[in-house]
N, C-alpha and C positions, 0 to 999 in steps of 0.2 A: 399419275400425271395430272388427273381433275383436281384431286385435294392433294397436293403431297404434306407431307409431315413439315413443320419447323422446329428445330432446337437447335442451342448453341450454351454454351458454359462462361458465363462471368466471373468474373472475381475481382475483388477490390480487397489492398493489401494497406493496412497500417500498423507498421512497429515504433512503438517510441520507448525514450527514457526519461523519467523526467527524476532531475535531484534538485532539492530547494531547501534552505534553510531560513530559518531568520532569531533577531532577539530582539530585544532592549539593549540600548547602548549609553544610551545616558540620561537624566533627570532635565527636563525644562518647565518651567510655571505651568504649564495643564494639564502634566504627566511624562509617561516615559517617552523619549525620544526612537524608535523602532526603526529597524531594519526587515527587509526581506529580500531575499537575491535565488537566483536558482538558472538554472541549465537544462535546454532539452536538445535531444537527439531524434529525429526523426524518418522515417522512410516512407513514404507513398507511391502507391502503384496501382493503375485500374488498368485492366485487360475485358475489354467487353467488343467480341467483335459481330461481325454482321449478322442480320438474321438473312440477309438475303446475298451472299454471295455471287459476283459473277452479273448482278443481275439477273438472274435467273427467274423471276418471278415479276412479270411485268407487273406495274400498278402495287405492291408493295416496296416501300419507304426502304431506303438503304443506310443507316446509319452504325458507323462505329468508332469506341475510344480505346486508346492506348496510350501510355504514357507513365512516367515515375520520375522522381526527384528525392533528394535528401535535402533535411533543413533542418540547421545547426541554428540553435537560438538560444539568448541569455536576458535576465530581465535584471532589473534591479529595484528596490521602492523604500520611499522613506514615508514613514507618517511622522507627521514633527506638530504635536500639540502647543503652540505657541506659548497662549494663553488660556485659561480656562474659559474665555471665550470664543477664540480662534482657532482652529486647528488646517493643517495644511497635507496634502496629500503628491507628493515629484512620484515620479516612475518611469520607466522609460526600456524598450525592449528592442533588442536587436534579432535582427534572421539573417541568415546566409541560407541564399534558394541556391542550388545543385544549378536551377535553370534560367532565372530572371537576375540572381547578385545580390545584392544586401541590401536588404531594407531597416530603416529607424522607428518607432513609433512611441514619442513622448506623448505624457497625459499630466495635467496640472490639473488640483484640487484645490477648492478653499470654502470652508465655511467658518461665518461669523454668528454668533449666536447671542447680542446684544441683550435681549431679553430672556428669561425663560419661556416664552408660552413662543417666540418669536427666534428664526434662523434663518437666515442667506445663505444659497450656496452658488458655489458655479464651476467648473470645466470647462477647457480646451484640452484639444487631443488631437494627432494624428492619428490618420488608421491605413494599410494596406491590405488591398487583397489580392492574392496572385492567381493569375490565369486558371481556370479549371483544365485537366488534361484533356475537355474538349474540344478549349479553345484555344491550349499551343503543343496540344498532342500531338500524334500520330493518327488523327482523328478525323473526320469527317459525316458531312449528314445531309442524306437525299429527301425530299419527300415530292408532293404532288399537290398543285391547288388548279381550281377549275377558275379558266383565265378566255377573257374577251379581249381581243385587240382591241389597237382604238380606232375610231370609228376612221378618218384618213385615210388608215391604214387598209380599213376591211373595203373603203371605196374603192381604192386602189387593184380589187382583186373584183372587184364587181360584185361584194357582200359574198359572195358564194360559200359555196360547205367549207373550203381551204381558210376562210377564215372566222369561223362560225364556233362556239364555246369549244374549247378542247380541254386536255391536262397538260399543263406547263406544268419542267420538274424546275426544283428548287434545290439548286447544291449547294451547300457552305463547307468549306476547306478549315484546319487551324492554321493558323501562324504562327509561327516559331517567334516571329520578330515581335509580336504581343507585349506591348508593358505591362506592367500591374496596373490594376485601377488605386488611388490616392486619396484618402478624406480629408478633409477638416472640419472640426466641428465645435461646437462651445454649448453651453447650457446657462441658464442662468434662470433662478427658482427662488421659492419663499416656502417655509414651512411654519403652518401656524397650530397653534393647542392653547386657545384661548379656555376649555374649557378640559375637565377629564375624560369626559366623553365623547370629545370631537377633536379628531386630527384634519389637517388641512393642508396640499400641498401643491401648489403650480410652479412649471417649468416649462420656459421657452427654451425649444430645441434647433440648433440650424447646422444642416449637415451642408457641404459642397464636396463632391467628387468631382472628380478628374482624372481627362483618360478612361473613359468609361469604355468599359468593353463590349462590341455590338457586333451582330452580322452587317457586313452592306447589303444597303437597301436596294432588293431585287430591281423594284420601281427606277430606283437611277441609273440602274444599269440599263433600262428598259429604254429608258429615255431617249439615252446616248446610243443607243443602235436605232432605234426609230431615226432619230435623226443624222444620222452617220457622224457624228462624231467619235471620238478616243473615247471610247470605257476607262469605268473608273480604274486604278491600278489592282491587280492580281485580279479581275473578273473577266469571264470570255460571257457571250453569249453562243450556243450551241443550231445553228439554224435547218430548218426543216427540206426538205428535197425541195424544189422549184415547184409554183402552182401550176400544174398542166393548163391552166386554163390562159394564165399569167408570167407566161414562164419567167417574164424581164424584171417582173417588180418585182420587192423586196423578198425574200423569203419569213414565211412566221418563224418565230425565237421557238426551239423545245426546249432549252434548257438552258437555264439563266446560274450562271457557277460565280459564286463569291469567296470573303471569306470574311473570319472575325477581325475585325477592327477598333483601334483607339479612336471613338467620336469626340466630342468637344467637352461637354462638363452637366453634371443634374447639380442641382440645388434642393432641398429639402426642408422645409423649417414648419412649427407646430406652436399647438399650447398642451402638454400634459395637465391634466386637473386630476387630483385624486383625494377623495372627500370620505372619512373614514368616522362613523358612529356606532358608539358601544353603549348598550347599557346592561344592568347588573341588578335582577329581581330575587325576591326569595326563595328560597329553595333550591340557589345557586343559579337559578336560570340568566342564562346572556343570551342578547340579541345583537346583532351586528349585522354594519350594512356601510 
């Protein structure tokens, strides 16, 4: 009963199939015009459940996933060398999620390569990524942070021990109703080889998602009980026994329960630099950097 044991058995399941072919289909000015296409089948399954059933174990974390889907998906791609200075890259991939419905994800390629030692290139793409089975499983997850009211709050009670640091728990629930998170993105770069020895390459990268997938924020829920308003949607606050000392004011939160949600949108954007020097001494020795 002082120490008792923990264990529990995980498992995480993926079977696929994947069949893909491709060729050359016809001749254009900077080579062969190509194909690639292919099909996959999929199955996903994670079963990972509690270490602490029941609650059973005050002050240890209660978290657990479950969840599975099937996802049927098909691609397709062309590399179409224009010119022996341009060459162009379509593609384009479809899924059927078992849980979230179908999603598209086209990608557009181009590079020019007007000089030898000199090349442009650049990308656009969608991208999708669907729910983790912790965030529209059968899932859930407790834990514990060491929390001080706010101060109002703790006047209210006369500062006393009833509202003096304690452990607030933290639940987060999944959502079934979860979308996928959505990208867009582009690139746009130069590659240079002015000499043999030196490669040269920068790219400006800009991602935007959307629908980003989050916990609600404990804090706003905190908020909105503090000051008696409507909590946020699918959140409760859990409240503590009445303070003896206080019985009429507010009671303190124990447990602030959420869940995962679509927040608004991240942005992302860079400069890749990548600076590549070789040289080539007697005795075969290379140096590189």
């Amino acid at each position: 009963a002082l120490a008792p044991g923990y264990n529990k058995t995980s498992t995480s399941d993926l079977n696929a199939l994947d069949l893909s072919a491709n060729r050359a289909l016809f001749d254009l000015p900077g080579g062969s015009f190509g194909m690639a296409t292919g099909i996959q089948l999929r199955h996903e399954a994670q079963a990972d459940p509690t270490l602490n059933p029941d609650n059973a174990f005050q002050g240890l974390g209660n978290a657990q996933t479950n969840g599975s889907r099937n996802v049927e998906g098909a691609y397709l791609e062309f590399d179409a060398p224009l010119l022996t200075s341009l060459e162009a890259d379509l593609s384009g991939r479809v899924d059927h999620y078992s849980d979230i419905g179908t999603e598209f994800a086209p990608k557009l390629g181009l590079k020019w390569k007007p000089l030898d030692w000199l090349a442009l290139r650049g990308t656009f793409s969608k991208g999708v990524r669907a729910p983790s089975f912790s965030e529209n499983g059968s899932s859930s997850n407790e834990g514990f942070v060491t929390y001080n009211p706010p101060p109002s709050f703790a006047a209210e009670h006369g500062n006393n021990g009833y509202v003096q640091t304690y452990q607030l728990a933290e639940f987060t629930n999944a959502n079934k109703d979860i979308k996928p998170e959505r990208a867009k993105s582009y690139t746009l770069g130069l590659v240079l080889q002015p000499t043999s020895w030196l490669n040269a390459s920068f790219d400006y990268y800009h991602i935007k998602k959307t629908d980003v997938i989050t916990a609600t924020d404990a804090n706003s829920i905190l908020d909105a009980y503090y000051a008696g308003l409507p909590l946020p949607a699918n959140t409760q606050v859990i409240a503590d026994k009445p303070d003896p000392a206080n019985p009429t004011a507010l009671a303190r939160p124990i447990e602030v329960i959420g869940s995962y949600i679509n927040a608004n949108s991240l942005k992302t954007d860079g400069l890749d630099v990548d600076l590549q020097a070789h040289f080539t001494f007697d005795n075969g020795i290379q140096y590189l950097s």
